[in-house]
N, C-alpha and C positions, 0 to 999 in steps of 0.2 A: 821386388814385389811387382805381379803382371796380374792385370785385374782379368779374370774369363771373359770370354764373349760370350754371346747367344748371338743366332742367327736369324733374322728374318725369311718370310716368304719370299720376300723378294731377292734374298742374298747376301744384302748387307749383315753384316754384322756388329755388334754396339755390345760396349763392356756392361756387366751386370752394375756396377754401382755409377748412381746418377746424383745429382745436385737437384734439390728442390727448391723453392725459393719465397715458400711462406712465412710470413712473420720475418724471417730473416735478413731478406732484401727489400726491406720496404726500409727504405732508408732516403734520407733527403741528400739532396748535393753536400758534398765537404768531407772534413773528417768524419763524420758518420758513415758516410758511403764508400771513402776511401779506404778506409781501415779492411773491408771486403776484398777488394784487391789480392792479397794475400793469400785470402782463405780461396779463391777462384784459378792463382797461380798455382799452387798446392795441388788442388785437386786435377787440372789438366798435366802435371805434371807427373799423378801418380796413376794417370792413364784414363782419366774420368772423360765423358764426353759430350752427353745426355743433362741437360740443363731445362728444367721444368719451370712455368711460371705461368700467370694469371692475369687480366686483368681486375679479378677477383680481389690482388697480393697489394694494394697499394703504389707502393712507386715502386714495386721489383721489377716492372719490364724495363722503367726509364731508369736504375741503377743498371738494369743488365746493360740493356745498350750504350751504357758511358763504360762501362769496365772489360764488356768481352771485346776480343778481337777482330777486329773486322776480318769477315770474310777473305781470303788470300793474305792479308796480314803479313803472315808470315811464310815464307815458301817453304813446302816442306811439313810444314805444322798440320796435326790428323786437327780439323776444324771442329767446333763445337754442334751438336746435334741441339737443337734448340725449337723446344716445346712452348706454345702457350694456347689460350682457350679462349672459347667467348664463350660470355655470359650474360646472355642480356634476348630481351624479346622480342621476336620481327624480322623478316630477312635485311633489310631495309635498315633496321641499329645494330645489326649485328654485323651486316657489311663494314658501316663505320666503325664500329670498335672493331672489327679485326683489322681495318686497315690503319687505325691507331696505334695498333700494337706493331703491326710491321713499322710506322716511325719513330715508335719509343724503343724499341729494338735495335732500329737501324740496320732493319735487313731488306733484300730487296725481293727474298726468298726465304720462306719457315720452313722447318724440316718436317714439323710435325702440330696441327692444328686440332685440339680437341672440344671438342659440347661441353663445356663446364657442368657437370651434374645432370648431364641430360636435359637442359635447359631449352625450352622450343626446340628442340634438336628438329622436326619437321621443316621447319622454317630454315634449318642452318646447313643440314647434309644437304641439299641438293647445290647448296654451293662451295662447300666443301671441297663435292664432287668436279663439278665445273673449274675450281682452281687448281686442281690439282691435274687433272686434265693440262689444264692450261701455263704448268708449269710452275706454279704460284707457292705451292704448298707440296712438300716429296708424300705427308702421309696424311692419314685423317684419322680421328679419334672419338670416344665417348668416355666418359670419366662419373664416377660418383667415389663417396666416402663412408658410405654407411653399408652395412651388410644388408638393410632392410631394403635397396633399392637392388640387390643383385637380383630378383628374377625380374625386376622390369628393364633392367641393364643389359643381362641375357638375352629379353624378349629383343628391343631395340637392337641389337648388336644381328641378330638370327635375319631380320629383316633388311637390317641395312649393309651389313658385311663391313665392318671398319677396319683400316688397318693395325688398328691400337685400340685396348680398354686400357682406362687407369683407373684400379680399385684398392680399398683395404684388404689387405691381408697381415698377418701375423699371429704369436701367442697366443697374442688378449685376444684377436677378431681373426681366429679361424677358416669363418664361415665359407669364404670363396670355395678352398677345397672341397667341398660338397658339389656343386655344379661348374660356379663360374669359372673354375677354373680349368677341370677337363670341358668343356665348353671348348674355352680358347686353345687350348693346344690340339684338340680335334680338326677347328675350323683353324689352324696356322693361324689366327690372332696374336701378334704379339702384345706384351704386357706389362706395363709400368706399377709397380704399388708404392702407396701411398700409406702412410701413417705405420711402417713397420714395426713403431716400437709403440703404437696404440696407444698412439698422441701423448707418451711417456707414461702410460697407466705400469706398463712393465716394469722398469727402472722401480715408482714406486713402489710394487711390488717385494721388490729384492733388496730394498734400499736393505745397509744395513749387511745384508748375509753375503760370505763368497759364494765365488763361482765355485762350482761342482767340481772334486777332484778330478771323473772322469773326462768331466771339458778341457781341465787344463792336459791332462794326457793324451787328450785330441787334440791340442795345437790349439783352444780355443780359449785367450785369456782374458777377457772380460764380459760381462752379461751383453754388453753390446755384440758379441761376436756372436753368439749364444742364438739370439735376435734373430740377425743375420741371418746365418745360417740356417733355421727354418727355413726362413723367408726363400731364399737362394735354393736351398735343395729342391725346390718344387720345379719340374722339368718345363711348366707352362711357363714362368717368368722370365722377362728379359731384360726387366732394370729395376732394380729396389731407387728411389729415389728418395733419402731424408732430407732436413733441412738440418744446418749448422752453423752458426756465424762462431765456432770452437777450434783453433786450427786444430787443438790439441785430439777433440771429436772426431774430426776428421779422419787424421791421421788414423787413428784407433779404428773407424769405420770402414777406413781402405783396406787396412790390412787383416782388419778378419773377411771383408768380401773377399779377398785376394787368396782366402784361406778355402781348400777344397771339402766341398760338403762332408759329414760324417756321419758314420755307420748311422743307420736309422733307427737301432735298438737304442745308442745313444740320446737320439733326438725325442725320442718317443719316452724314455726316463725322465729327462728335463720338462717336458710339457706338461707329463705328470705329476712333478713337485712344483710346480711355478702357480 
């Protein structure tokens, strides 16, 4: 199993399926937190790279930063791409929380710094900028979760030029594709989504009935692949990131990302019946 890349403006390139880190890594010191371990081993091993998380998440920075690897770590090893946000109001508290998150992390360097919801974002991008400048931070970002904030997401994004949105898309929450989403692959934005399986509205959905004979004819065999796949086929995306503390989820979710998108008549049937 080899998960796809997408490429950035800038070059890099980053495999489409990412780690997120809500509800799931808020975990305290010990065997609650250790048990994670696994599910983080797993997924760098099945090529993942792109690790999302918040101050927002509870204790998931200070889980991450006890369980990822330290930078150089390992020689040799493709190192983890590690996302997190600030959330809070003022240039002035948002300096201190994001340099909180650099010590719960335990990095001396983030790859990728986003506006949690668009949060004062005023106050936050002009130092964004400056660190990243500075060496501090590789990208910058703006992030929301609702579809009802994508034209003022758009608007902000037009204006400030980010190197990253992270927004919903999927099934249940469509709506990107209407704007936000040729948006960013116009303006080379790359793009993280968030809540692909619509915060599990989907799943409920289908509880209960199989997958569609012509899914499985597709290579696609469970509704979580199904998911995916939307999500993935869309040429603007560059990382679906769910969360899972499942190794068994996991697994299942690597391997349909790792599954090449299908015919669009197909994809276009399913969204119809779902």
């Amino acid at each position: 199993m080899t998960l796809p890349i997408r490429t950035l403006s800038s070059g890099e390139s980053l495999p489409v399926y990412g780690m997120g880190s809500w509800k799931t890594f808020d975990a305290a010191p010990g065997p609650e937190r250790n048990r994670l371990q696994p599910i983080l081993n797993a997924f760098f091993a099945g090529g993942g790279r792109v690790i999302d998380t918040s101050p927002m998440y509870g204790q998931a920075e200070a889980a991450l930063g006890q369980l990822l690897p330290a930078p150089g770590a390992a020689p040799g090893a493709i190192p983890a791409f590690v996302a997190t946000k600030v959330w809070t109001q003022g240039r002035s508290q948002g300096i201190a929380q994001m340099e909180n998150s650099f010590r719960l992390l335990r990095r001396t360097t983030l790859d990728l710094m986003q506006v949690h919801n668009l949060v004062d974002w005023r106050s936050h991008v002009p130092t964004l900028r400056e660190w990243k400048a500075a060496g501090r931070i590789r990208y910058w970002g703006l992030t929301h979760y609702q579809a009802g904030a994508h034209a003022e997401l758009e608007r902000v994004a037009s204006e400030t030029r980010p190197d990253f949105i992270q927004i919903n898309y999927s099934l249940e929450e469509p709506e990107a594709e209407d704007r936000l989403l040729p948006f960013a692959l116009d303006q080379k934005i790359a793009v993280l989504i968030n809540r692909p399986f619509g915060e599990g509205a989907l799943f409920r959905k289908v509880r209960g009935r199989k997958v569609p004979e012509s899914a499985r004819a597709a290579g696609l065999e469970s509704w979580s692949a199904i998911f995916l796949d939307f999500v993935l086929a869309h040429p603007a995306v560059t990382c679906v990131i769910p969360a899972t503390g499942d190794p068994a989820h996991l697994a299942e979710n690597m391997a349909a990302a790792a599954h090449a998108p299908v015919a669009e008549e197909l994809r276009r049937d399913w969204r119809n019946s779902i």
